[in-house]
N, C-alpha and C positions, 0 to 999 in steps of 0.2 A: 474496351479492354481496360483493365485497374493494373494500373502500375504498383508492385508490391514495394511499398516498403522497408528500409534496411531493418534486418533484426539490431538491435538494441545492446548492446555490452553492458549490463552489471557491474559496478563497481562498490566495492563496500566503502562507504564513506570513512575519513579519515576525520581526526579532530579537526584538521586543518580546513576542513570544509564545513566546519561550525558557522561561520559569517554567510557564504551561500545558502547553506538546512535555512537559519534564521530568514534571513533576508526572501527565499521564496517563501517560504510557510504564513510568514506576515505579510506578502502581497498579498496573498489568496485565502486571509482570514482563516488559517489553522493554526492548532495550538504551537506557542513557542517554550512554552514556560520552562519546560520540562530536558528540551532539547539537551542538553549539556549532560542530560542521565541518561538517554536515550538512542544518541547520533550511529553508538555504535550499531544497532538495528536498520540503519538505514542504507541505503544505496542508492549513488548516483546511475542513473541513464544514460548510457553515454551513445552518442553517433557512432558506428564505425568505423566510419572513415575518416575522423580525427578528432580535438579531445573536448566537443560541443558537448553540454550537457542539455540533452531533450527531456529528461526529468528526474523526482529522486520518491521513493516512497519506501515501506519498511517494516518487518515485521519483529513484532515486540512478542516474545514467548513470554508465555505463562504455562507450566508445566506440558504437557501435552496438546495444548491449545497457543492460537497465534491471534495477537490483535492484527488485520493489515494499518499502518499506518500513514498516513504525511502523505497520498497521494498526489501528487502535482507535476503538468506537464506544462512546459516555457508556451506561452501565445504563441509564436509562431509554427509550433509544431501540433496544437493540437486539430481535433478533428476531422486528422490524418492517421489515427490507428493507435497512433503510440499510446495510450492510455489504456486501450483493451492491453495492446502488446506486453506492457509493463506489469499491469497484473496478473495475464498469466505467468510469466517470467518470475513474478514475487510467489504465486503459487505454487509454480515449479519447486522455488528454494525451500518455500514453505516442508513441501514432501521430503527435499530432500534433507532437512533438518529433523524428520522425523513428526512433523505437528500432525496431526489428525483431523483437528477444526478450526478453520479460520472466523475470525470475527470482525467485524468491523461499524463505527459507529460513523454515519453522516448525515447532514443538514442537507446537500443540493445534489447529489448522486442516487439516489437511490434506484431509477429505474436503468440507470448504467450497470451499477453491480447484480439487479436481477438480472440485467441480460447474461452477466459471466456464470451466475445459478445461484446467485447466494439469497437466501431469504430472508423474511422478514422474522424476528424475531421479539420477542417482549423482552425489555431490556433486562429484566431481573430475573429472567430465566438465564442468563448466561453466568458463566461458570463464574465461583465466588474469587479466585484466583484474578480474572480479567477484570473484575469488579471494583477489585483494588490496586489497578494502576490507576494510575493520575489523571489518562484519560477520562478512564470512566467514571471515574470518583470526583473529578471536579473539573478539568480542561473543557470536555464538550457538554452543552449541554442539553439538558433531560428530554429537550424537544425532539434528539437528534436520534435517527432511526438505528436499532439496532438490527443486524444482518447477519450470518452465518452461511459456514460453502462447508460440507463435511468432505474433506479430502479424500478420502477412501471412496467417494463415489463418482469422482473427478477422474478424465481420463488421466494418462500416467504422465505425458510430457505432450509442449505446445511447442518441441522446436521443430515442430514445421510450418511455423507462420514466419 
């Protein structure tokens, strides 16, 4: 039998939580540069049952479309769920912000995000808009796969995990 899990509390990051964004994003070799333009897009992960953060990641709009960003879960918590759990959680927001497409750019993920449905895409096929954040224009680089989830074909909500 598989012990579930606590769901995960969202938190929208505060500026005050500039020195944490920083400090994980640069353990786990993601972009920092940008962070202090960005932070507000992101959210911590929080435990439940008191005020542990298990991880933080984030969605950066661009008109109708979402980059997913900064995904990262603390070592001790991973390959326990939270990583699936968190993105669909950011998926969830993503809907309910209105986005239609999510996008995202990775070096060491990519058979994780297929597994949540997002595909592979040519990088210059993505919308000219996501093209020109930071991300895509110079933080990650050109080796790094790009991926797409079209929202509308996602079911409606994961809060039953």
């Amino acid at each position: 039998m598989t012990i579930p899990i606590p769901r995960l509390a969202l938190k929208p990051a505060a500026e005050a939580d500039l020195p944490l964004l920083q400090q994980w994003l640069a353990q786990n070799r993601l972009p920092t540069e940008d962070i202090a333009q960005i932070w507000h897009c992101l959210y911590l992960a929080m435990c439940p049952a008191g005020e542990t953060v298990v991880g933080i990641g984030g969605i950066e709009r661009c008109n109708q479309d979402g980059l997913l960003r900064s995904l990262v879960i603390a070592a001790p918590f991973r390959q326990q769920g939270y990583g699936q759990q968190l993105c669909h959680q950011l998926i969830d927001q993503a809907k309910q912000e209105g986005i239609q497409t999510l996008y995202l750019l990775t070096n060491t993920a990519e058979q994780f995000f297929a597994k949540l449905g997002f595909q592979v895409l040519e990088r210059q096929a993505a919308p000219v808009a996501l093209k020109r954040t930071a991300e895509f224009s110079r933080l990650c680089p050109d080796s790094a796969v790009c991926m797409r989830l079209s929202l509308s074909a996602t079911s409606t909500s994961v809060s039953g995990l």
